[in-house]
Structures are given as structure tokens and as C-alpha cells.
N, CA, C and O atoms as CSV, one atom per row, in Angstrom:
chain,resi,resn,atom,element,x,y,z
A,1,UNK,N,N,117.977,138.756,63.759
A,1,UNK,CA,C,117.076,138.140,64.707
A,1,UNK,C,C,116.347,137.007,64.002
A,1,UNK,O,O,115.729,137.368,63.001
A,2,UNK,N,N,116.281,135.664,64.318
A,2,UNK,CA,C,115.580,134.463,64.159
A,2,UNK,C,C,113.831,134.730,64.619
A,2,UNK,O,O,113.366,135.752,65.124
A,3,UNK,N,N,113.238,133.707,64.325
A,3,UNK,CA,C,112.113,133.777,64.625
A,3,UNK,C,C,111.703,132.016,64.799
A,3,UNK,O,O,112.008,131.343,63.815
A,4,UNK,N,N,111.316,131.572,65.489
A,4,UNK,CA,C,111.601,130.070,65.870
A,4,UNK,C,C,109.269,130.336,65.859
A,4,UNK,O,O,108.589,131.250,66.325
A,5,UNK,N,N,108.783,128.825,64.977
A,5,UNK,CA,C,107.734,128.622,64.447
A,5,UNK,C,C,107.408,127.583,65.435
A,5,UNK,O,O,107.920,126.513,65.106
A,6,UNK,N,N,106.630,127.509,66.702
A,6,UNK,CA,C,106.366,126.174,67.237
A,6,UNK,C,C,104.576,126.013,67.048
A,6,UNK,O,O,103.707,126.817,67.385
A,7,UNK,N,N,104.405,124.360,66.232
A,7,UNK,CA,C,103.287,124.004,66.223
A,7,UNK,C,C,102.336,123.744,67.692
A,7,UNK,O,O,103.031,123.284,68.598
A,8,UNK,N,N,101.226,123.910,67.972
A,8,UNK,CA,C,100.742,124.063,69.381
A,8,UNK,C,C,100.621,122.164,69.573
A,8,UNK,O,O,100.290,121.535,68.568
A,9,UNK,N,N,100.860,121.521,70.662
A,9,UNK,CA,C,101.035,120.616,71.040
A,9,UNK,C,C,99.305,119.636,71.170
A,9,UNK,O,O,98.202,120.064,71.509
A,10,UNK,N,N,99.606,118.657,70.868
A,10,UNK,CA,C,98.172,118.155,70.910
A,10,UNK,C,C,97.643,117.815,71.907
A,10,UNK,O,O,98.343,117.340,72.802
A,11,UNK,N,N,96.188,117.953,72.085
A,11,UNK,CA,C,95.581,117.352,73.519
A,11,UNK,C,C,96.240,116.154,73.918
A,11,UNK,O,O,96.413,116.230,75.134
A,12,UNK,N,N,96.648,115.185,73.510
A,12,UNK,CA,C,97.157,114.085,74.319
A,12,UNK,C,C,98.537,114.357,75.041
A,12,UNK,O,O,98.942,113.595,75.918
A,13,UNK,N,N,99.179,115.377,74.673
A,13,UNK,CA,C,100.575,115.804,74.796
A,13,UNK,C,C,100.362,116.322,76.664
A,13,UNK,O,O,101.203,116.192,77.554
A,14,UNK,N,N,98.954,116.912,76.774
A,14,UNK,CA,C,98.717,118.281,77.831
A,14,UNK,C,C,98.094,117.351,78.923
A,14,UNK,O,O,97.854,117.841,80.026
A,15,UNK,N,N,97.886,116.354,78.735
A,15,UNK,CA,C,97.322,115.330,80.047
A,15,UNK,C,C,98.299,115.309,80.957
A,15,UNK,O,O,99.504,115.113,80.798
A,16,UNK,N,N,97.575,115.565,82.089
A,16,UNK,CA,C,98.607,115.243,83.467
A,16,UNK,C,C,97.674,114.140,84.489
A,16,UNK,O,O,96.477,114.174,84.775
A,17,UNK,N,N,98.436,113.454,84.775
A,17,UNK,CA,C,98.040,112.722,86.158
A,17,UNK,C,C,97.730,113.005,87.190
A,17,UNK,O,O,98.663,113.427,87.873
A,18,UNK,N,N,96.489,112.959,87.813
A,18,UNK,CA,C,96.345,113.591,89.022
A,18,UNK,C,C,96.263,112.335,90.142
A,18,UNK,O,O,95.641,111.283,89.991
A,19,UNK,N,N,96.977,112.697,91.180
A,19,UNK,CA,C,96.992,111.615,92.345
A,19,UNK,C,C,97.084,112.421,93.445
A,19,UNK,O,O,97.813,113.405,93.562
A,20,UNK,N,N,95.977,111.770,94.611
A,20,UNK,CA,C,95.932,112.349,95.541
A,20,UNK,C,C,97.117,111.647,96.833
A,20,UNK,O,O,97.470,110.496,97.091
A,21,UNK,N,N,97.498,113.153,97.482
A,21,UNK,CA,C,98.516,112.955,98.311
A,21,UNK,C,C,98.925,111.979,99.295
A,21,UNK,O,O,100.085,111.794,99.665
A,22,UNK,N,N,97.634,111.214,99.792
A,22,UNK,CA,C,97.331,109.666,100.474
A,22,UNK,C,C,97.938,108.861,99.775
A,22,UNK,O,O,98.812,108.221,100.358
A,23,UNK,N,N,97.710,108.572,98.223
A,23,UNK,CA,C,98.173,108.077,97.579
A,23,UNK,C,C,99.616,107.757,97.206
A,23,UNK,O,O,100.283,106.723,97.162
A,24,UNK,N,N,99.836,109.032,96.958
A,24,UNK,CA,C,101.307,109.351,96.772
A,24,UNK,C,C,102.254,109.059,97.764
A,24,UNK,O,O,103.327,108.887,97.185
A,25,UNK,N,N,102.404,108.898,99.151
A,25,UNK,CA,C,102.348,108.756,100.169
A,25,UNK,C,C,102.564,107.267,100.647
A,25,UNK,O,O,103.460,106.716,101.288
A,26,UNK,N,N,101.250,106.790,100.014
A,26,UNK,CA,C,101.723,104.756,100.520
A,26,UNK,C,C,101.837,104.467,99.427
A,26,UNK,O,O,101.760,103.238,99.400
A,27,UNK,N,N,102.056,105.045,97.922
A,27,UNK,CA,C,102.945,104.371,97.007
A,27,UNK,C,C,104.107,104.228,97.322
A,27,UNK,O,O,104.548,103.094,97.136
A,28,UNK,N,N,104.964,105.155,97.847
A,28,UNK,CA,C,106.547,105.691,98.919
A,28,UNK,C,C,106.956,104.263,99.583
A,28,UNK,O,O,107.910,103.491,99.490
A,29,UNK,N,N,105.390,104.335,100.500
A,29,UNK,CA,C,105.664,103.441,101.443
A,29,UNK,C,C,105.879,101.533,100.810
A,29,UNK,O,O,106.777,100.691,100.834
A,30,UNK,N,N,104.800,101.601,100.429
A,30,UNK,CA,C,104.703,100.254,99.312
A,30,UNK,C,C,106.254,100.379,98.542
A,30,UNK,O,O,107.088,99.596,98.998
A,31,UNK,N,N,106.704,101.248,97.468
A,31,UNK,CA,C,108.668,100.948,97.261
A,31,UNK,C,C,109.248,100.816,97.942
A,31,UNK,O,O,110.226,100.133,97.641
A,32,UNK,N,N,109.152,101.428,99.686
A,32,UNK,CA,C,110.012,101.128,100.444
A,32,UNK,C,C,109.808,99.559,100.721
A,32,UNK,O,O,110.651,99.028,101.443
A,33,UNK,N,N,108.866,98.845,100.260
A,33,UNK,CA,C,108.831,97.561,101.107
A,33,UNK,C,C,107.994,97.312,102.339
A,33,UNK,O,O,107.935,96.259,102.973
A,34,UNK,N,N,107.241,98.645,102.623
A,34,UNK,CA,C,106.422,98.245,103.777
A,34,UNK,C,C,105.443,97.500,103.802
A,34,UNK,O,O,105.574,97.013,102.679
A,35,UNK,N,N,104.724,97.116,104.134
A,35,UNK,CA,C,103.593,96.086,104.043
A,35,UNK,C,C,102.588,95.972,104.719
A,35,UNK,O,O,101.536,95.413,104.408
A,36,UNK,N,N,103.021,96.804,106.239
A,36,UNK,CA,C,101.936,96.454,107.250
A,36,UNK,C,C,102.250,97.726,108.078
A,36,UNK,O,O,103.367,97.963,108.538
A,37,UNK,N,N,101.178,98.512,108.224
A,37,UNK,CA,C,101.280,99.673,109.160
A,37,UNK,C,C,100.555,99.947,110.319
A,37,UNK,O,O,99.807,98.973,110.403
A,38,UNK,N,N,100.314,100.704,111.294
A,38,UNK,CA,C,100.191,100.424,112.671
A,38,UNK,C,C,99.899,101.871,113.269
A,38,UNK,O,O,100.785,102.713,113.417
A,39,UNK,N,N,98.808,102.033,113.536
A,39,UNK,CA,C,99.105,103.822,113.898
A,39,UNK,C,C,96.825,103.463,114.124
A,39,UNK,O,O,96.072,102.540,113.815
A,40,UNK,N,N,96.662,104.773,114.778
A,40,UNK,CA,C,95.538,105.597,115.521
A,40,UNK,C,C,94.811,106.229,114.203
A,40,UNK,O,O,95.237,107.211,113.595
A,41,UNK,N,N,93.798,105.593,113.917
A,41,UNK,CA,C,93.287,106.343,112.823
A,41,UNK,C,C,92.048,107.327,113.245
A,41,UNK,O,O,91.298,107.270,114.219
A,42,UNK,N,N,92.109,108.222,112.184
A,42,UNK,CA,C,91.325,109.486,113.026
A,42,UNK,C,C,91.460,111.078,112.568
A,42,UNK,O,O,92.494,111.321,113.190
A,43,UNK,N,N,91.233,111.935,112.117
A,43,UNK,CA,C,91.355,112.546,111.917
A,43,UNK,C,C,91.854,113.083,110.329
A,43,UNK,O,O,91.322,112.877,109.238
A,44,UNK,N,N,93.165,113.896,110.707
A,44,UNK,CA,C,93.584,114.025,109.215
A,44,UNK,C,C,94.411,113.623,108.496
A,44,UNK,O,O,95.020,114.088,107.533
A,45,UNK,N,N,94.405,112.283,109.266
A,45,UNK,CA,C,95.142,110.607,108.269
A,45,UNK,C,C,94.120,110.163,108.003
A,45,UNK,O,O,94.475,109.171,107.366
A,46,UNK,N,N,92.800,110.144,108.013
A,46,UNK,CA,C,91.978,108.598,107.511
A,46,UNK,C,C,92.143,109.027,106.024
A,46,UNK,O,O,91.616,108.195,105.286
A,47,UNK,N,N,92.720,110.080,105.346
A,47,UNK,CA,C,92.898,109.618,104.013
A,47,UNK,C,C,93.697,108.686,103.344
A,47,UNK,O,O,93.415,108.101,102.298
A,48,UNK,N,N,94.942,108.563,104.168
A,48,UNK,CA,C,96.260,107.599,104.079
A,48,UNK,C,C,95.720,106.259,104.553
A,48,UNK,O,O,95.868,105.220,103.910
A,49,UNK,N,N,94.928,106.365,106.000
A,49,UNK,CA,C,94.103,104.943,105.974
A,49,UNK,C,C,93.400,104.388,104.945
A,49,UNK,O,O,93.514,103.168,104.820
A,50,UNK,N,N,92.667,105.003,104.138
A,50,UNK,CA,C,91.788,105.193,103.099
A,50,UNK,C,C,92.402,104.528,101.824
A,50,UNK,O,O,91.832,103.672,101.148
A,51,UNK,N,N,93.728,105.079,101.578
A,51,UNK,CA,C,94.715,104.424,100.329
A,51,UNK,C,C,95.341,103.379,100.678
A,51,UNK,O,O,95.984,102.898,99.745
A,52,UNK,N,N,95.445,102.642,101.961
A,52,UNK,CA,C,96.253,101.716,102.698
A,52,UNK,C,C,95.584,100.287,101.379
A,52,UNK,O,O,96.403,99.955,100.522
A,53,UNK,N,N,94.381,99.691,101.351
A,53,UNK,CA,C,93.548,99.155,101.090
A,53,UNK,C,C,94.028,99.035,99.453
A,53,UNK,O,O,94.322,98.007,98.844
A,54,UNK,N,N,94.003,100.500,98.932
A,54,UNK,CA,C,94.079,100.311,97.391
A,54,UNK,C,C,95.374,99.842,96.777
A,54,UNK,O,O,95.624,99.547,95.609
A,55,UNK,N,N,96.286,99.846,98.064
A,55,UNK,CA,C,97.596,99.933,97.665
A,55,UNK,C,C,98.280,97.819,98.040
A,55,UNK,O,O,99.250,97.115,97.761
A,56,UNK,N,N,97.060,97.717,98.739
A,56,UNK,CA,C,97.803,96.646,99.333
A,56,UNK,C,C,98.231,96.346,100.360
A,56,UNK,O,O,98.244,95.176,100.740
A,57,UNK,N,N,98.712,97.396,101.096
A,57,UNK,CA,C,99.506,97.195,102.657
A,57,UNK,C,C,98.602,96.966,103.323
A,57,UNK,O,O,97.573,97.500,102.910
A,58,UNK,N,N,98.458,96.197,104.512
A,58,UNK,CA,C,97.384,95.891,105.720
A,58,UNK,C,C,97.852,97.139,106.797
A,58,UNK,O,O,97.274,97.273,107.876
């Protein structure tokens, strides 16, 4: 039987990115090429309205 020695990984290694799902969402849209979107804002989209702005798309 082996025994395999792993050094513990450094704090910079354990960072993750956090992005919220609005975000994630009209980044999609922004690669697809969209640019300009069109819809009833209200409810439980004004977060996606919300990222429209940061992202660029009108």
C-alpha cells in the first residue's frame, strides 16, 4: 500500500468567483450578440433589468 503526501493548497488557489445569476444570464446574452432587449419589467426580472446597464445592452 502507497501513501500519497499532498501539501494543503494556498489561499489564492481556494478563491472562487461569485456572480450573480442576472449577471450570468446577460453575459449569455451579450456572447450571443444581443444588444437590445424588450420585455415588461417587474417583478422577478428587475434583477436581469438591473444587469442590462452593467453589461451594456439597452
Amino acid at each position: 500500500m502507497s501513501t500519497v503526501s499532498v501539501s494543503p493548497a494556498s489561499s489564492t488557489e481556494n478563491r472562487v468567483q461569485t456572480i450573480r445569476g442576472a449577471d450570468l444570464f446577460v453575459r449569455c446574452l451579450r456572447e450571443l450578440g444581443v444588444d437590445t432587449v424588450f420585455g415588461y419589467p417587474g417583478g422577478a426580472i428587475m434583477p436581469i433589468y438591473d444587469a442590462l446597464p452593467r453589461s451594456g445592452i439597452t
